[in-house]
Backbone as CSV, one residue per row, in Angstrom:
resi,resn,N_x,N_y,N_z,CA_x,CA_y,CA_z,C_x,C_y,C_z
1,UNK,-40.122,15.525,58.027,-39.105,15.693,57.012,-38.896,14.351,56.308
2,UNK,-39.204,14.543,55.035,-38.665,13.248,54.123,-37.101,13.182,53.914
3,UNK,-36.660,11.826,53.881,-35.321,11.726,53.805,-35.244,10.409,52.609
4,UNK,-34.234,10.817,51.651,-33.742,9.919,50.428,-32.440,9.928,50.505
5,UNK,-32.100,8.645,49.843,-30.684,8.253,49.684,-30.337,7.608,48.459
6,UNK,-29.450,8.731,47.912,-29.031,7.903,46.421,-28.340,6.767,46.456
7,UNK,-27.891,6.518,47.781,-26.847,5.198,47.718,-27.735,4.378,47.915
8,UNK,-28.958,4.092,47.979,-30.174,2.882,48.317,-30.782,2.585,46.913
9,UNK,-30.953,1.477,46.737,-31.805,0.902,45.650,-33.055,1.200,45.616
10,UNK,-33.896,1.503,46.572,-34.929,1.698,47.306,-35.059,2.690,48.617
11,UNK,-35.919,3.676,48.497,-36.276,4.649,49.414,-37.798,4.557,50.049
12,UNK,-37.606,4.392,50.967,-38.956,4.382,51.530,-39.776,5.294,52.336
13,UNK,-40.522,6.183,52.312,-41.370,7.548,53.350,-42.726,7.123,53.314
14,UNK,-43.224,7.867,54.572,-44.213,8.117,54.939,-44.866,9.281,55.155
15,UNK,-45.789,9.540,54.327,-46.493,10.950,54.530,-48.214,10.898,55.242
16,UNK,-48.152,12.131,56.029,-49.978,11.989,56.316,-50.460,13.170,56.104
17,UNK,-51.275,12.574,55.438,-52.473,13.928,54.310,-53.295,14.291,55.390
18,UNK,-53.537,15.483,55.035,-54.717,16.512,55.671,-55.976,15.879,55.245
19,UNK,-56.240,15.773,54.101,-57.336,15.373,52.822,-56.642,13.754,52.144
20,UNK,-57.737,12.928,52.573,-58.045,12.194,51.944,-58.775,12.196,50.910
21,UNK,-58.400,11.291,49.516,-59.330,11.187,48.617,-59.322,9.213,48.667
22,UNK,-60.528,9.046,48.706,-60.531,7.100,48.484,-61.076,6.697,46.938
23,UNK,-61.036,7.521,46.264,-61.140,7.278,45.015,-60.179,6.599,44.441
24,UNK,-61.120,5.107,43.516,-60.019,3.996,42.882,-59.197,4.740,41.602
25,UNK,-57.705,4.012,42.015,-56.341,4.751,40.859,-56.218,6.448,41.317
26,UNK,-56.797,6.891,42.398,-56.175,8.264,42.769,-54.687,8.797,42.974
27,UNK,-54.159,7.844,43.554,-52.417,7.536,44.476,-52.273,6.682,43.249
28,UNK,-52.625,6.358,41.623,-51.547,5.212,40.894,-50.490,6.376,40.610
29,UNK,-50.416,7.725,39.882,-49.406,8.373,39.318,-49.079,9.706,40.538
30,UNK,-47.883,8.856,40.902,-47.586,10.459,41.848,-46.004,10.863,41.510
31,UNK,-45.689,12.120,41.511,-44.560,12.618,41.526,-44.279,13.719,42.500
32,UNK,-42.901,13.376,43.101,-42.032,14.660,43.832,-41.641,15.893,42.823
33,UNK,-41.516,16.780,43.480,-41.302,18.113,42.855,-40.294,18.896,43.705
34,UNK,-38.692,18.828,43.522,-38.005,19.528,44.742,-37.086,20.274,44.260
35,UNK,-36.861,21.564,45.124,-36.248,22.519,45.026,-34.987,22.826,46.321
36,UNK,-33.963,22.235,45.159,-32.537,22.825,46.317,-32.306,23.580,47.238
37,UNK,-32.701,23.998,48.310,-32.557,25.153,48.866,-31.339,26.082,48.572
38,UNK,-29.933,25.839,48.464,-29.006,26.229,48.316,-28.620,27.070,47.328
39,UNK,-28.978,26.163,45.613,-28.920,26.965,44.803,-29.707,26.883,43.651
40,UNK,-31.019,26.763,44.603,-32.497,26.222,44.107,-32.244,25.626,42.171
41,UNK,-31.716,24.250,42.131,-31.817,24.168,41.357,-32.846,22.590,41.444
42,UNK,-34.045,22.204,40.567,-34.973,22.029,40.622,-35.256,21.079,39.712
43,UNK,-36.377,20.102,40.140,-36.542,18.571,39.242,-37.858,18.202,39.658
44,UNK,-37.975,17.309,39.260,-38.830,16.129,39.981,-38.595,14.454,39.275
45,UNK,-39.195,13.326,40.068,-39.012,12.291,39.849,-40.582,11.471,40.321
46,UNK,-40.870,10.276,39.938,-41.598,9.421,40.189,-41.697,8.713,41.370
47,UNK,-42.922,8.481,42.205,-42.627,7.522,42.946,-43.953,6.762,43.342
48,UNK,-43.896,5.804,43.663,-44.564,5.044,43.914,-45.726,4.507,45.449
49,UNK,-47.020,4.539,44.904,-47.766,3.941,46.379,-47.965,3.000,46.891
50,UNK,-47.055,2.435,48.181,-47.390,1.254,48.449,-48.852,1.079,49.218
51,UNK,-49.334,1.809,50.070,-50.651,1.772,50.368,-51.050,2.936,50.571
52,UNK,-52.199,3.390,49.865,-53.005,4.324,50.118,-53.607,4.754,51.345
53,UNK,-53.756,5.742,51.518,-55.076,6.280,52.353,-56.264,6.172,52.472
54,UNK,-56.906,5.500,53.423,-58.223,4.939,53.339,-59.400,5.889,54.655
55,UNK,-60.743,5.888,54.194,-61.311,6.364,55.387,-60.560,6.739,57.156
56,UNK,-59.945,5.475,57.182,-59.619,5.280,58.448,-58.441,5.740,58.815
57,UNK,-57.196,5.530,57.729,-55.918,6.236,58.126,-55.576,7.311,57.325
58,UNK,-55.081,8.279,57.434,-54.158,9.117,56.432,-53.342,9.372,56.152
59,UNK,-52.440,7.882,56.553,-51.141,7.781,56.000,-50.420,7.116,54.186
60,UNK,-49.668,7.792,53.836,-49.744,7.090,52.464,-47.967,6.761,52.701
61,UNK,-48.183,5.325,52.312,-46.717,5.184,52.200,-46.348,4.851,50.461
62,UNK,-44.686,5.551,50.599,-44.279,5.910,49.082,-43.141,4.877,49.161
63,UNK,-43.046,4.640,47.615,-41.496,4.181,47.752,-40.595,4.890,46.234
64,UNK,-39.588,5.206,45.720,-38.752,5.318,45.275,-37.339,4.450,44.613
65,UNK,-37.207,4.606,43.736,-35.742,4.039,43.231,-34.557,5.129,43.413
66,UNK,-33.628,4.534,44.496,-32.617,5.901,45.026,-31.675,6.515,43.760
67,UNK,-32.163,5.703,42.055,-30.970,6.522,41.559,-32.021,7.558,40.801
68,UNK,-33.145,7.914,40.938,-33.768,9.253,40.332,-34.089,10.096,41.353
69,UNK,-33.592,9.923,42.328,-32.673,11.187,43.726,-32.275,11.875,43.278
70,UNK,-32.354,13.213,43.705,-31.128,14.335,43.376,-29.838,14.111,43.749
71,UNK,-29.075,15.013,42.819,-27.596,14.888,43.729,-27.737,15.027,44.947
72,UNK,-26.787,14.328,45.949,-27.318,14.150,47.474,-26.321,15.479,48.120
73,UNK,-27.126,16.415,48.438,-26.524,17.600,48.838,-27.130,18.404,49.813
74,UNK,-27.701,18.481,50.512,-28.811,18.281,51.995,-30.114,18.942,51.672
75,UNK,-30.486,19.859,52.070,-31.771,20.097,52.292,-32.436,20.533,50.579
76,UNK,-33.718,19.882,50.650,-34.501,20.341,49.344,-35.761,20.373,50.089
77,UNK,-36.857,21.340,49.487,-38.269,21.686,49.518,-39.048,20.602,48.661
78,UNK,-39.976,20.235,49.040,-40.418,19.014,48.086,-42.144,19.325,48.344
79,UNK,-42.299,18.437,47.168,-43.976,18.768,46.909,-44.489,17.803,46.223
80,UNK,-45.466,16.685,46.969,-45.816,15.406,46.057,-47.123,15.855,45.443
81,UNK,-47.202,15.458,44.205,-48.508,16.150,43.763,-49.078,14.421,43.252
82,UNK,-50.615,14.502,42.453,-51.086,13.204,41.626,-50.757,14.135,40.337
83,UNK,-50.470,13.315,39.016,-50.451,13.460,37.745,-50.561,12.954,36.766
84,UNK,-50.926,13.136,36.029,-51.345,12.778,34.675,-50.435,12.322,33.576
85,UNK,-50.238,11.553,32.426,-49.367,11.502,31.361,-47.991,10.690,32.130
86,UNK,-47.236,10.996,31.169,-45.933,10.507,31.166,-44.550,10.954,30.516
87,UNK,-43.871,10.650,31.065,-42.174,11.119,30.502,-41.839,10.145,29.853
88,UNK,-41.428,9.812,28.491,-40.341,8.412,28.046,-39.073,9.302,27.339
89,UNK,-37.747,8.835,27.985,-36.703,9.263,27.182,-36.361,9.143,25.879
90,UNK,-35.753,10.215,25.095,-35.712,10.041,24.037,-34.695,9.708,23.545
91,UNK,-34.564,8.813,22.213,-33.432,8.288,22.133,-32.727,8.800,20.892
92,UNK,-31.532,9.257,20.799,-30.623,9.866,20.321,-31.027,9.041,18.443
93,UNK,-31.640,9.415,17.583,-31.993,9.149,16.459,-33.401,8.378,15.652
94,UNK,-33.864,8.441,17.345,-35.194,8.036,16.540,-36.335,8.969,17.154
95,UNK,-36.177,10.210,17.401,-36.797,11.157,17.394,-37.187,11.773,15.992
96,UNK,-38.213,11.877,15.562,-39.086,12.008,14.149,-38.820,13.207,13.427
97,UNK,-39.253,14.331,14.083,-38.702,15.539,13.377,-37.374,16.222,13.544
98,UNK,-36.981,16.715,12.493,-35.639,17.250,11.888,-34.993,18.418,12.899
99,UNK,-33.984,18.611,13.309,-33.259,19.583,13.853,-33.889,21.074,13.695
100,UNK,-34.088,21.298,12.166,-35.116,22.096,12.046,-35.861,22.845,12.499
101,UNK,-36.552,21.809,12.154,-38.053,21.906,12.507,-38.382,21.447,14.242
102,UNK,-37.279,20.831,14.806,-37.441,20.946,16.475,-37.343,22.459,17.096
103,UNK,-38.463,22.422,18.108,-38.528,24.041,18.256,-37.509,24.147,19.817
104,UNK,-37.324,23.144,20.540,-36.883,23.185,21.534,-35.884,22.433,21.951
105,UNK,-35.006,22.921,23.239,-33.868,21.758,23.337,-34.083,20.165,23.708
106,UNK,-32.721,19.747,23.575,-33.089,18.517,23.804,-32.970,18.158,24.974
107,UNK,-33.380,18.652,25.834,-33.204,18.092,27.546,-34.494,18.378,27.896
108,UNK,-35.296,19.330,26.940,-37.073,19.321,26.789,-37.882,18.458,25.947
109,UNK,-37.365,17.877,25.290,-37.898,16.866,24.442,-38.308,15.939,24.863
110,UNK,-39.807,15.264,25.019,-40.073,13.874,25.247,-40.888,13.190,24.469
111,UNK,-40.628,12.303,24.578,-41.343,10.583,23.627,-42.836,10.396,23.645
112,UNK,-43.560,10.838,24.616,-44.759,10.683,24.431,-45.415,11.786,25.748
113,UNK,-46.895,11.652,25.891,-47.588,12.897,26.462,-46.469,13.237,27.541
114,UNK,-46.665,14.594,27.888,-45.850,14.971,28.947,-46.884,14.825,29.840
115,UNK,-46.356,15.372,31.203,-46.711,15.370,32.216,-47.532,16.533,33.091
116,UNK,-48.609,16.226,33.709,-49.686,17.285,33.923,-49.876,17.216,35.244
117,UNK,-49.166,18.177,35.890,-49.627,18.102,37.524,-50.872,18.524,38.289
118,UNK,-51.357,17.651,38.705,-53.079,17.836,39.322,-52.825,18.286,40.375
119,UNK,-53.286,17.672,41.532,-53.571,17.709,43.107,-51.951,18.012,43.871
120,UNK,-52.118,18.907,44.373,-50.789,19.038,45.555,-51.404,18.160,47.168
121,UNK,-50.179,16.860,47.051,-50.968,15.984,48.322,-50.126,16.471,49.376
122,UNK,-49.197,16.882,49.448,-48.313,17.385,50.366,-47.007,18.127,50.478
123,UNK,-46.651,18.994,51.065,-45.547,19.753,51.278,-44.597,19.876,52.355
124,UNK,-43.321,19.682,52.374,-42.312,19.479,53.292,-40.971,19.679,52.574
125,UNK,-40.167,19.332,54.207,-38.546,19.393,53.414,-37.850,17.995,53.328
126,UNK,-37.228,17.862,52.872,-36.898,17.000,52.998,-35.145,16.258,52.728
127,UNK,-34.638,15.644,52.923,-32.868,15.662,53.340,-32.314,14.481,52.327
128,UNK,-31.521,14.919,51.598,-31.049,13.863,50.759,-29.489,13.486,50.877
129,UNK,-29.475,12.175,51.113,-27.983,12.008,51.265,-27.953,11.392,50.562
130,UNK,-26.313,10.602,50.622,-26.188,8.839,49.541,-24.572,9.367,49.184
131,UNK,-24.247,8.937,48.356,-22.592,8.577,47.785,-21.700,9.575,47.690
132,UNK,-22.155,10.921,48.012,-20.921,12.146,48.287,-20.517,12.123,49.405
133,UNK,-20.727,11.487,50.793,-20.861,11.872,51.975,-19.005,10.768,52.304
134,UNK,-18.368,11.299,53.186,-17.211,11.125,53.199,-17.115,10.030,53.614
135,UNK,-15.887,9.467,53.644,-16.122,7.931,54.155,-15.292,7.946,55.220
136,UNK,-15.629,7.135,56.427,-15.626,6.990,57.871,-14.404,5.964,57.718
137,UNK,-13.142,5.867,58.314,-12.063,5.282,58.505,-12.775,4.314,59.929
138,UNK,-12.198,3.057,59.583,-12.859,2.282,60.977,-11.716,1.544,61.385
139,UNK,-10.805,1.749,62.314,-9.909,0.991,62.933,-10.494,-0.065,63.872
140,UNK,-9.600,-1.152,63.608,-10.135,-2.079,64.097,-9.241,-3.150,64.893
141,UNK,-7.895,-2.976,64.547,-6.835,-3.287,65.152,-6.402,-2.779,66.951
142,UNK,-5.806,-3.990,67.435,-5.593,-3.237,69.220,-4.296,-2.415,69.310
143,UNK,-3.583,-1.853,68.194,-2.529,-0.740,68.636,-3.255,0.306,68.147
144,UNK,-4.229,1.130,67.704,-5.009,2.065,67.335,-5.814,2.646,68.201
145,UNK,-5.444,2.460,69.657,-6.162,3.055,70.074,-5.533,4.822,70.522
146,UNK,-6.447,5.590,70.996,-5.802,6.860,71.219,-6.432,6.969,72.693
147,UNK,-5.418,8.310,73.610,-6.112,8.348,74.846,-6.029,10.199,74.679
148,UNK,-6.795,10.803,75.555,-6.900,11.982,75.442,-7.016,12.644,77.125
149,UNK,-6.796,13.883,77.264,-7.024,14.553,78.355,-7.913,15.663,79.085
150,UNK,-9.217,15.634,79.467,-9.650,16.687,79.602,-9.380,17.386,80.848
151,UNK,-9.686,18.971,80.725,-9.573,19.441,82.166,-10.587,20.196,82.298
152,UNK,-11.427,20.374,83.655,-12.311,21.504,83.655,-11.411,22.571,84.558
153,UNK,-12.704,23.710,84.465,-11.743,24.872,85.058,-11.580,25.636,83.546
């Protein structure tokens, strides 16, 4: 199970492939692909290879920037694929064609080639936490303490 945290600057996993490929720039463009379990609502984001998979191992380690995390709300289905192209955001007036003549919304709109998913390298679940999660009261003072009673029977 992969685990991310939006409250981290940095996320770090480890995955191990069935199939290796050692082909040079194979692991440069990879993206997650995850689906909410709850109320399957669905994204993906970029992430990064710190070392590939080689003949010998088939481990690939990834890393991430924790703020293109999903909202941190527990379990999602995830799917790292290799891909092609790119996403650049678009910026509110220097998008070229006219209202018009745009055929689609603007939360579909991007700046240059989109994005083309190749190879599925792996599938799992995976657990996302970070900055919704409640915050833990920590007493620390010596009149705070509490005593309690159990009984069996």
């Amino acid at each position: 199970m992969l685990q991310f945290d939006k409250s981290q600057a940095t996320n770090k996993n480890a995955v191990y492939l069935d199939t290796v490929n050692t082909g040079s720039g194979y692991y440069d463009q990879l993206r997650v692909v995850y689906s909410q379990s709850y109320d399957r609502s669905s994204g993906s984001f970029a992430i990064t290879a710190l070392s590939s998979p080689t003949a010998y191992t088939n481990w690939l380690l990834l890393q991430n920037s924790g703020s293109v995390v999903p909202t941190p709300s527990g379990q999602y289905d995830v799917e790292i694929y290799t891909t092609t192209g790119s996403v650049e955001a678009i910026t509110w007036g220097t998008y070229s064609p006219t209202w018009t003549a745009a055929s689609s919304t603007w939360i579909n709109l991007t700046g240059s080639a989109a994005i083309s998913f190749l190879d599925l390298l792996y599938s799992d679940r995976a657990f996302v936490s970070g900055s919704n999660e409640s915050s833990i009261t920590n007493y620390v003072s010596d009149n705070e303490n509490g005593t309690y009673i159990t009984y069996n029977g």
